[in-house]
C-alpha positions in Angstrom: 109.7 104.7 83.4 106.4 103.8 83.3 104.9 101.7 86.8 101.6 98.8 87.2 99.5 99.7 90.3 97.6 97.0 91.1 95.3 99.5 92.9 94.8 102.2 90.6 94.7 102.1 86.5 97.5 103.6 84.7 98.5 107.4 84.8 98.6 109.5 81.7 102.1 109.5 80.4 104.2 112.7 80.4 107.4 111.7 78.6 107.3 110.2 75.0 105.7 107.0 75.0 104.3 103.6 76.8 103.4 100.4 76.5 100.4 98.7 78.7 98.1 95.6 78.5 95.2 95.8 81.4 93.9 93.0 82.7 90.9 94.3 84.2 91.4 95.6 87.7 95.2 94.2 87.2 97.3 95.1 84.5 100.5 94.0 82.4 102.6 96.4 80.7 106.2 96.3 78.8 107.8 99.2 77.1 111.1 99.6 75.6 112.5 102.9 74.5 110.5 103.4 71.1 108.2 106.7 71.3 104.8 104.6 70.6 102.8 102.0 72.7 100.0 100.0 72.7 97.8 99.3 75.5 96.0 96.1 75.5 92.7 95.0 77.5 90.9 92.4 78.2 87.3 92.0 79.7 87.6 88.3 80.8 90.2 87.7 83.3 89.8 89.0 86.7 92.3 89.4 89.6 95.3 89.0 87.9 98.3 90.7 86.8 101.1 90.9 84.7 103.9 92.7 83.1 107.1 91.8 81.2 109.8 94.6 80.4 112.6 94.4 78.4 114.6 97.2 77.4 117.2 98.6 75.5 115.8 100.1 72.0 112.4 97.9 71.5 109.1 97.6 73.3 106.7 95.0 73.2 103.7 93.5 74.6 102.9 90.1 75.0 99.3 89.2 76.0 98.6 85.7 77.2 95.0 84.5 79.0 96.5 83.2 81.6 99.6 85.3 82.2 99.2 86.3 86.2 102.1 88.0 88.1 103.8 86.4 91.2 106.0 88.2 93.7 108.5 85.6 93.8 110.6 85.4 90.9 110.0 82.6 88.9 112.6 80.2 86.5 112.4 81.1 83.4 110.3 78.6 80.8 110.3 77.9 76.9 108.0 80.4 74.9 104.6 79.2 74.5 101.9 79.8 72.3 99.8 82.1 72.8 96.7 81.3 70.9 93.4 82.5 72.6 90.1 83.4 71.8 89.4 86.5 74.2 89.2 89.8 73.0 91.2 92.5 73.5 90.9 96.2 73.1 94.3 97.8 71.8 95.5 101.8 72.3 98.7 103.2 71.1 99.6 106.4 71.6 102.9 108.3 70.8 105.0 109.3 67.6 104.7 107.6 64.5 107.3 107.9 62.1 107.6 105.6 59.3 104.3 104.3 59.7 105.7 102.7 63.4 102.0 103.2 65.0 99.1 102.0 62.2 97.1 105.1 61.6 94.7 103.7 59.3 93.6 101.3 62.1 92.9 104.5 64.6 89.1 104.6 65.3 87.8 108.2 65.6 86.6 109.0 69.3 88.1 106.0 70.1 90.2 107.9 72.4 90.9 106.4 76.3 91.6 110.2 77.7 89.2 113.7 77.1 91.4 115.7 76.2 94.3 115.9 73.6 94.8 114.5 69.7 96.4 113.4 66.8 98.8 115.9 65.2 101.7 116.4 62.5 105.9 117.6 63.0 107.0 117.3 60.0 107.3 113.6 58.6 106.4 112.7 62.0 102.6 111.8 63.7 101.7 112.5 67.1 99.1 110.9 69.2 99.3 112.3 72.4 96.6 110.5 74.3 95.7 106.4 73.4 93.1 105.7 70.7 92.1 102.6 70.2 92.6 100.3 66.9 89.6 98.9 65.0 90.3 94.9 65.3 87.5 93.8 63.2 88.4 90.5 61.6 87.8 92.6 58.3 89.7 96.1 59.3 92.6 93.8 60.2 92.7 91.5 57.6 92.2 94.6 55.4 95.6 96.5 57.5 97.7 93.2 57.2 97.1 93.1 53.5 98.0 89.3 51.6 99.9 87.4 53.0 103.4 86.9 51.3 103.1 83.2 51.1 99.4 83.2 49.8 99.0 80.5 51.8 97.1 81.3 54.6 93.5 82.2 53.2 91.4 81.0 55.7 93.8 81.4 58.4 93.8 85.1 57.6 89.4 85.4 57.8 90.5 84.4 61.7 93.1 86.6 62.2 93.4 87.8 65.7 96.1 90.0 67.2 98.0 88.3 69.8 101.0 90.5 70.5 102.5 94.0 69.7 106.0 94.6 70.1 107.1 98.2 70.0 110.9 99.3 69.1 112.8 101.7 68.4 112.1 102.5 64.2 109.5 99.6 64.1 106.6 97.7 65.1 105.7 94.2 64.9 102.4 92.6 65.5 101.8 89.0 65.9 98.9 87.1 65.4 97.2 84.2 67.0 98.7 81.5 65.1 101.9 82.9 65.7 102.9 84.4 62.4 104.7 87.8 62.6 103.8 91.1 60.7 106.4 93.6 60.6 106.8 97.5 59.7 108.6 100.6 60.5 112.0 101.3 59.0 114.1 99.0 58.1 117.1 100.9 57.1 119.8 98.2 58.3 117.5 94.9 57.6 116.3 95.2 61.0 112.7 94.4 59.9 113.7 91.0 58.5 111.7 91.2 55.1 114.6 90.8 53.0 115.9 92.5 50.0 113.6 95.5 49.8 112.4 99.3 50.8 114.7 101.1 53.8 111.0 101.5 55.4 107.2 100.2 55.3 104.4 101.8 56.4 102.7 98.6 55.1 102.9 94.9 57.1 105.5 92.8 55.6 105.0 89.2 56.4 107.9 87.4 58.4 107.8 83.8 57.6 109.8 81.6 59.9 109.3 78.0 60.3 108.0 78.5 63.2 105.1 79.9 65.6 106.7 83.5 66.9 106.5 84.5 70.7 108.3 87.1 71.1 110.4 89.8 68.8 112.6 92.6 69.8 113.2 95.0 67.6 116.6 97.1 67.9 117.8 100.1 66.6 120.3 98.1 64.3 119.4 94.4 64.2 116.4 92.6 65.6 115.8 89.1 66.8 112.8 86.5 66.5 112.0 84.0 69.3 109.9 81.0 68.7 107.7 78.7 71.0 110.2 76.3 70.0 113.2 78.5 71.9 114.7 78.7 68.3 116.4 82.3 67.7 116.5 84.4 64.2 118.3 87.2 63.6 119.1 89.7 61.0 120.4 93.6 60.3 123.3 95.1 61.1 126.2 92.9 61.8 128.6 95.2 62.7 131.6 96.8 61.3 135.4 96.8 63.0 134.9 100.5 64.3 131.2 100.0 65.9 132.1 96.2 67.3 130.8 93.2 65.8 129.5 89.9 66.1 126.1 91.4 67.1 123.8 88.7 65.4 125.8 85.8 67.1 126.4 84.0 63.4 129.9 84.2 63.9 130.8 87.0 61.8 129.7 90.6 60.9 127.9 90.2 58.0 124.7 91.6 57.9 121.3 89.8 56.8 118.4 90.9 55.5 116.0 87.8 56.2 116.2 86.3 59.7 118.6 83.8 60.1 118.8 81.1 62.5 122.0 81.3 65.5 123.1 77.8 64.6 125.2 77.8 67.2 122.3 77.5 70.1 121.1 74.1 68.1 124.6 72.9 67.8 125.4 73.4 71.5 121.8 72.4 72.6 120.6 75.2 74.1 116.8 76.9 74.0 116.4 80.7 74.5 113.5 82.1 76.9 113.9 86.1 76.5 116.0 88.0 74.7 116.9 91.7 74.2 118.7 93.5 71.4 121.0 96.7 72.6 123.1 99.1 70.5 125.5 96.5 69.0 125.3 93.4 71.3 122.4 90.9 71.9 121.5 89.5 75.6 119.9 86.3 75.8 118.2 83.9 78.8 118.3 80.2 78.3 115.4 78.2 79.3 118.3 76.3 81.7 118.8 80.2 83.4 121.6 80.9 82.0 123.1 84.2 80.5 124.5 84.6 77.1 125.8 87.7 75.2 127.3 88.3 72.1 128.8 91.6 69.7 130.7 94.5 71.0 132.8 94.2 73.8 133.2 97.8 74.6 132.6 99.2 78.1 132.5 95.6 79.4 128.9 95.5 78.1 129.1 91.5 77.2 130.1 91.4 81.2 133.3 88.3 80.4 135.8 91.2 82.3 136.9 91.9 78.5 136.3 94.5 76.1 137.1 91.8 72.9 133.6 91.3 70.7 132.3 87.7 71.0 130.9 86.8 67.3 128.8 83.8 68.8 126.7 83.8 71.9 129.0 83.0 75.2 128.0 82.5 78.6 128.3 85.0 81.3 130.6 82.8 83.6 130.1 85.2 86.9 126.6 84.7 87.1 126.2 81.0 85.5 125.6 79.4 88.5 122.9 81.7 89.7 119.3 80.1 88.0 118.8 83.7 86.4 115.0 84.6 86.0 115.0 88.0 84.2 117.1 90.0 82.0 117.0 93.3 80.7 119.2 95.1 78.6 120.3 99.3 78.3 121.0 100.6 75.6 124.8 99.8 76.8 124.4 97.8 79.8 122.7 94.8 81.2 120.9 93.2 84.3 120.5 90.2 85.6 117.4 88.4 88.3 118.4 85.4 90.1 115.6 83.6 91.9 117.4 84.7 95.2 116.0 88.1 94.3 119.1 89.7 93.4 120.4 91.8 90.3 123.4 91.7 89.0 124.7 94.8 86.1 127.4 95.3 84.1 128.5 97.4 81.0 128.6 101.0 80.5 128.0 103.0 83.6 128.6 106.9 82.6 125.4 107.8 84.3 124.9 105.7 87.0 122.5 103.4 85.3 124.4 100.6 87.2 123.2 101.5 90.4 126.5 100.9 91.9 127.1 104.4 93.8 129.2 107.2 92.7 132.4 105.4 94.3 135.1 106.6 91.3 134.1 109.0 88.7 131.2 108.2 87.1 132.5 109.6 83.5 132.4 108.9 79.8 134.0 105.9 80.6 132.3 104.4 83.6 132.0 101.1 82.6 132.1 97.6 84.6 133.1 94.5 82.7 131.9 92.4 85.6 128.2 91.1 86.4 128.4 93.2 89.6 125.5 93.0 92.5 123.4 95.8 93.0 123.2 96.9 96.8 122.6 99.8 98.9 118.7 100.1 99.4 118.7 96.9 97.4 120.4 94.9 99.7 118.5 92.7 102.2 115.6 93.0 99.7 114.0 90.4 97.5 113.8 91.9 93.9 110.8 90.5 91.9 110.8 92.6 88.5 113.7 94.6 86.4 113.8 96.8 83.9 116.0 99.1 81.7 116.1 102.1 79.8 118.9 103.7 77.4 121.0 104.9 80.4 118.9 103.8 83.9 116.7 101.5 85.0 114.6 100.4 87.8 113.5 97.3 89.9 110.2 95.8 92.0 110.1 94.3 95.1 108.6 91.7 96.9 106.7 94.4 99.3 105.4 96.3 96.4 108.5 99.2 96.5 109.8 100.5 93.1 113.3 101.8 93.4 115.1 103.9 90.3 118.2 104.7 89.7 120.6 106.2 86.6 120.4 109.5 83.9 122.6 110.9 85.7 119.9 111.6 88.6 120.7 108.8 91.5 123.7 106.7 90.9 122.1 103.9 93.2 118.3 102.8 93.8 116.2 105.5 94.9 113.0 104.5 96.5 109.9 106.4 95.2 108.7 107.2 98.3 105.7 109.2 96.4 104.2 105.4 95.8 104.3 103.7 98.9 100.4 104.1 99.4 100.3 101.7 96.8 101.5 98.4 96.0 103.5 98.7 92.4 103.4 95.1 90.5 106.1 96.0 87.5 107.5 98.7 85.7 109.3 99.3 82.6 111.7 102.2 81.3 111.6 103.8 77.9 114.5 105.7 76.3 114.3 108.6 78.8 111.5 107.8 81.0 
């Protein structure tokens, strides 16, 4: 896991990768488990911070100049734009494979630490300490290459990155008028660019109809949120052995452009967040509600059964509960209500429910129920929540970050090694 202090700037990373966008003294973050990051900064805005995590296999970033972080949770609201003019530094650090971190954009001695470097293993790149990215209107007009439509001359002499979301085999970076570059592999469609190469090291364009606001990018399939709440989705589809009905189309077919869930329009519905896991798809409504769809298994689409849903369904335990926050395991979810309280359900084998060790937590731990998160939890008022592959970890209102799962604590610990320090968010990557 990785934490925001709002009194102290970020500590170097010791396990794979991060994610973090500073806000001067204040700082927002989100990292999902991929093995780069990007760390965004911005010399304008003062006294303010905030981060947004989402888990299971993507990261992302989403920078907004006038994003600010309250303790109380807040409902959740349709994407918005996020067109602005200040600019921002960017470091990523971490492994590239694929092309997943954009080495040609890498400015020499633009490192943010004084010791460490860039390095091969193989097919893979390592950059063990952040470097910044040359942003130059012309170094990133010259990275993003022409645009696929041809349409968007001028628009590309004012390109500005807006947002970088991280995942697990790819990367996608959006710009200040909202369209979306993508590239990493793409070995399942995953990528969204259609018939082509099962990888890019080279920014495909993603056209969608349109402004994008958030992506997240899964080790299988991928979705695309709009500012309009509209969803896309393409890759995997799933197969009768690994569960399907993943991309919520109502089948298993797999796509290789995004697609829009028709079934959100139909029943009226606009999604806020959503978060792509192994072979299922969690997604907040603007209303607060809950949706999941694909694989049943290990009670992960938390409906008490273990059937795949092929189109997005509501979570009827917690429906009633004006959810703020969701983030999503590799095989598990959780759930903010504005009350403050988290709900989990799905696979549980090594306590990355947070429900105690009660029966065996095995192989087949699972719970099919959204299912309240107590011990140290109880009686206080959870503001922030995140997820790794197997554990996870939550903010409260006083500032206390509590972890719990890998196998390590099978209900919130308190990091007592923090408490001379008020944390703000945090956000788990595959094993950290």
């Amino acid at each position: 896991f990785f934490f925001i202090s709002s009194a102290s700037a970020p500590a170097k990373p010791t396990i794979n990768i991060m994610i973090a966008t500073t806000v001067r003294s204040a700082t927002r973050i989100v990292s999902q488990y991929g093995r780069r990051a990007a760390l965004l900064s911005s010399k304008s805005i003062r006294d303010k911070a905030a981060v947004s995590s989402s888990c299971c296999s993507i990261s992302a970033i989403r920078c907004s100049s006038s994003a600010a972080l309250n303790n109380d949770a807040a409902s959740p609201s349709p994407p918005q734009s996020a067109q602005t003019s200040i600019p921002h530094n960017v470091y990523m650090w971490g492994t590239s494979k694929q092309g997943t971190i954009p080495l040609s954009l890498l400015q020499e001695g633009g490192a943010s630490a004084s010791s460490g470097g860039m390095f091969s293993t193989g097919n893979e790149k390592i950059v063990d300490h952040p470097m910044s990215l040359n942003l130059d209107q012309g170094a990133l007009t010259s990275f993003l290459g022409d645009d696929n439509d041809n349409n968007n001359t001028d628009d590309d002499d004012d390109a500005k990155l807006q947002q970088i979301f991280c995942g697990a085999t790819g990367t996608a970076m959006v710009l200040n008028d909202g369209r979306c570059f993508v590239f990493g592999s793409n070995k399942n469609g995953e990528l969204g660019i259609g018939e082509g190469p099962k990888s890019t090291e080279t920014p495909v364009h993603v056209p969608l109809p349109d402004p994008v606001a958030k992506v997240s990018l899964g080790p299988n399939f991928s979705a695309f949120l709009t500012i309009t709440g509209d969803l896309y989705t393409c890759g995997y589809g799933g197969s009768a052995v690994n569960g399907m009905g993943c991309l919520g189309h109502g089948n298993m077919e797999s796509y290789q452009s995004p697609k829009l869930v028709d079934s959100l329009v139909e029943d009226g519905c606009y999604a806020s967040d959503v978060h792509c896991g192994e072979y299922s798809m969690t997604v907040l409504t603007t209303e607060g509600e809950v949706l999941t769809c694909g694989t049943g298994s290990f009670g992960r689409l938390g409906n008490m059964e273990t059937l795949d849903q092929l189109y997005l369904e509501p979570v009827e335990m917690i429906a009633g509960d004006d959810v703020v926050q969701i983030a999503s395991g590799f095989a598990f979810s959780l759930a903010l209500n504005k009350g403050g309280i988290v709900h989990a359900w799905g696979k549980n084998n090594e306590g990355q429910l947070g429900a105690g060790v009660g029966l065996a937590v095995d192989v087949y731990a699972m719970e099919s129920l959204p299912t309240p998160i107590e011990g140290l939890l109880e009686g206080r008022k959870v503001t922030r929540i995140a997820a790794g592959h197997s554990h996870a970890a939550a903010v409260t209102s006083t500032g206390e970050l509590f972890t719990w799962g890998m196998h390590m604590d099978h209900e919130p610990k308190l990091e007592n090694s923090l408490l001379h320090t008020k944390i703000v968010d945090v956000a788990c990557g595959q094993n950290y």
